[in-house]
C-alpha positions in Angstrom: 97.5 85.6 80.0 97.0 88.1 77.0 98.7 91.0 76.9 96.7 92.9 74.5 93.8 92.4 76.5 95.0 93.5 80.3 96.0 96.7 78.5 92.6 97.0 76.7 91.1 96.5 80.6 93.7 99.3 81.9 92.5 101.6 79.1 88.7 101.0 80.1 89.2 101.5 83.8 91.5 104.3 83.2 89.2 105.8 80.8 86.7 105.6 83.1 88.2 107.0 86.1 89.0 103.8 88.3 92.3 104.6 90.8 93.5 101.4 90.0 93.7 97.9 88.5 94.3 94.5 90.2 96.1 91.1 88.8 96.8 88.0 90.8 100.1 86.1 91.2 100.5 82.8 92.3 103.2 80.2 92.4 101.8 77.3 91.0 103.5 74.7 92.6 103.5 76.3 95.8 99.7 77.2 95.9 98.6 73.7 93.9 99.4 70.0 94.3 101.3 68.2 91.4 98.1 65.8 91.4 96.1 68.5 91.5 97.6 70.4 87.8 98.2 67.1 86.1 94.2 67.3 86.4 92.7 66.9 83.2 91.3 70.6 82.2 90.5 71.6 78.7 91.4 75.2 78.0 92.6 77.7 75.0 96.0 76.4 76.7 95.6 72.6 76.2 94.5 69.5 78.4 95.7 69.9 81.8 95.2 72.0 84.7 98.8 72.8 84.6 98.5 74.4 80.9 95.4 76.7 81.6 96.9 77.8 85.4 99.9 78.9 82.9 98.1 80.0 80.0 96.8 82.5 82.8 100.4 83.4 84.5 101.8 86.5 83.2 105.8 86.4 83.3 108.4 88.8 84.9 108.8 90.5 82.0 105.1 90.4 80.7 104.5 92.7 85.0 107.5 94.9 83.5 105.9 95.7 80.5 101.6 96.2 82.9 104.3 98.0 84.8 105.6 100.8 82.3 102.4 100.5 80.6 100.4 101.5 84.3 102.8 104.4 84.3 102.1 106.0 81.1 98.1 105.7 81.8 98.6 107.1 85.1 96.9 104.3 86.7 98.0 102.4 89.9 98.6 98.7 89.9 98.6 95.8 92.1 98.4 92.1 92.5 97.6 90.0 95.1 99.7 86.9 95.9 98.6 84.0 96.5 102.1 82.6 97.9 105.3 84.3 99.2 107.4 83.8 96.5 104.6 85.6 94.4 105.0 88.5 97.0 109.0 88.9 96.7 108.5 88.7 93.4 106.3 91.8 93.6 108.4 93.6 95.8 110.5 94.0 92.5 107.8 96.7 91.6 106.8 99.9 93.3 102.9 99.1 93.2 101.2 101.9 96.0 99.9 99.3 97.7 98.7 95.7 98.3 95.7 93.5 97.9 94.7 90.3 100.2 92.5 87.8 98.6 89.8 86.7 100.7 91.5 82.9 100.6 94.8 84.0 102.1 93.5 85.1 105.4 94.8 81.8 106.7 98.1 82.4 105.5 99.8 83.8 108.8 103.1 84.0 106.9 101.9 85.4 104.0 100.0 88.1 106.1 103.3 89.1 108.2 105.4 89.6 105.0 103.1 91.4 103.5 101.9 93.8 106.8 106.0 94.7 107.2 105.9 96.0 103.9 103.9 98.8 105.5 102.1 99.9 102.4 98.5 100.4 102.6 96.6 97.5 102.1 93.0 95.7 100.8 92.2 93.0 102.7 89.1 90.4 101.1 87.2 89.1 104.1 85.1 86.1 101.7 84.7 82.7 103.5 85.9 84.0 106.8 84.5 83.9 110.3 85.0 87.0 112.9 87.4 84.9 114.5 90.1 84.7 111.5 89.4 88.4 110.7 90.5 89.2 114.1 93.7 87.8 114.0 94.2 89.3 110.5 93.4 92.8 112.1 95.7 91.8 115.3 99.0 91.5 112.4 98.1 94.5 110.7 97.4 96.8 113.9 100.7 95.3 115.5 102.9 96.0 112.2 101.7 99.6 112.0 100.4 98.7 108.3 97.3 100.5 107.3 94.6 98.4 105.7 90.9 98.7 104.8 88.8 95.4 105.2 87.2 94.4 102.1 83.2 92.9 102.7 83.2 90.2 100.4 80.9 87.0 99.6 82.5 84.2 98.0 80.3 83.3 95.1 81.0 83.6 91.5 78.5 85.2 90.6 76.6 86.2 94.1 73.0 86.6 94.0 72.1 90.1 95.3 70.2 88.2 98.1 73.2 87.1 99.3 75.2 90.3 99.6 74.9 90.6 103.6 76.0 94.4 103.4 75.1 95.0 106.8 78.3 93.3 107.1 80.1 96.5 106.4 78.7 98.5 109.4 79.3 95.8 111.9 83.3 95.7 110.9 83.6 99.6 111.0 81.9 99.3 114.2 83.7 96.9 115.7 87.5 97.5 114.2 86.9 101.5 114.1 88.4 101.4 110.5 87.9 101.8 106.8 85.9 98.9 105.0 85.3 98.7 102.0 83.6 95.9 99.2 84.7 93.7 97.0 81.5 92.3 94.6 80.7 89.6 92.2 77.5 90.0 91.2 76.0 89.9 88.1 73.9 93.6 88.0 75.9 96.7 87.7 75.3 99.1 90.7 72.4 98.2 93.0 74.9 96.8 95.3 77.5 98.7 95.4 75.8 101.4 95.7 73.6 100.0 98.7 78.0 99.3 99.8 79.0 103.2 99.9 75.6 103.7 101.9 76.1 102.0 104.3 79.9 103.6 104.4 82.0 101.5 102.0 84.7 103.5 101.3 86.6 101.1 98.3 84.8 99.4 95.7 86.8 96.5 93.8 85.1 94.5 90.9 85.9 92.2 88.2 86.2 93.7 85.0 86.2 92.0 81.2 86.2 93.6 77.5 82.8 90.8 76.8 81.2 88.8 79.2 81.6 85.8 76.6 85.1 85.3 76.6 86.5 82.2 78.3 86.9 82.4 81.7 85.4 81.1 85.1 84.5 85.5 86.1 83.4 86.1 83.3 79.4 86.5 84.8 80.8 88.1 88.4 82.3 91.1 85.7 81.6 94.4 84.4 81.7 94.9 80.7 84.4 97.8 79.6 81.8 99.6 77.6 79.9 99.7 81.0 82.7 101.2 83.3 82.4 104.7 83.1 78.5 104.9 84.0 79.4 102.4 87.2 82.3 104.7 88.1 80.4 108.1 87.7 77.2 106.2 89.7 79.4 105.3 92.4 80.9 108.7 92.5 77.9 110.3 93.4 77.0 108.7 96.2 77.3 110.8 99.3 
């Protein structure tokens, strides 16, 4: 929700040679119950679950300003919506391309607006059996969309024991398409490393200026002043 900190992010991953950033745009009273964010919550925000879900929210004007901002650091930008009101509302923008988080994959609606957009897109396969990535695949292939599967283990952080990167072959194998990975563990390259050799060809990771500030990522994250080494590493991979 701070401006002067997503720009300080889109410095350090520009800086260090990233393609591109990520946000995340939701709705909140489409993707939450009103029970659920007049939940007490204490945040920098105040007491609710409601103030720290909009404490996080940037507004229309605040993705105006990531979008001129993106521009003039030559940096490609996306979010991925959690609703489809988030995703008409980033139709407003010409972001290169689209992101699916791994909880959407259930959201056939969702899925179809976003495939007829026909811009390439990142799709999160965390939590989901071969049966729900199917149909996902099914959508894309039958809207002519290109997409790249995203391996992807749900934890926050993910112990490396738990990466299941042989994950990554078995979807290239059996979809005959791009896949990349999406991480959230703690260590800085072992895994995503061990991703691009066994033919990831994305990486996608949290990022933060200091692993101490408030937030539920913060130990899934890279540090800024740790970007450039990850991005060079991953680089020289064959």
């Amino acid at each position: 929700g701070d401006m002067a900190t997503a720009k300080q992010l889109i410095d350090a991953a520009s800086d260090a040679g990233f393609d591109a950033v990520k946000f995340q745009k939701r709705t909140l009273d489409k993707v939450y119950t009103k029970e659920f964010l007049d939940a007490p919550r204490e945040s920098p925000w105040g007491t609710t679950q409601r103030d720290q879900k909009e404490g996080l929210e940037f507004t229309s004007e605040d993705y105006s300003e990531i979008d001129s901002y993106c521009e003039t650091r030559k940096m490609q930008w996306t979010a991925s919506a959690w609703d489809i009101d988030a995703q008409l509302f980033l139709q407003k923008f010409n972001c290169s391309f689209n992101k699916v988080a791994s909880p959407m994959l259930g959201h056939i609606p969702l899925l179809r607006l976003i495939a007829s957009e026909k811009k390439k897109t990142y799709i999160s396969t965390g939590m989901s059996t071969i049966e729900e990535i199917d149909a996902v695949v099914e959508i894309f292939k039958s809207a002519n969309c290109p997409f790249e599967l995203m391996h992807c283990n749900s934890t926050y952080p993910m112990k490396e024991e738990d990466a299941n990167l042989l994950c990554i072959p078995m979807l290239i194998q059996r979809y005959g398409i791009k896949v990349g990975y999406s991480g959230h563990e703690s260590s800085l390259l072992k895994v995503c490393a061990a991703a691009v050799a066994l033919g990831a060809t994305s990486i996608e990771r949290h990022v933060t200026l200091d692993r101490a500030m408030y937030g539920s990522d913060q130990a899934a994250s890279i540090e800024a002043n740790s970007l450039r080494n990850f991005a060079a590493s991953v680089r020289a991979i064959p």
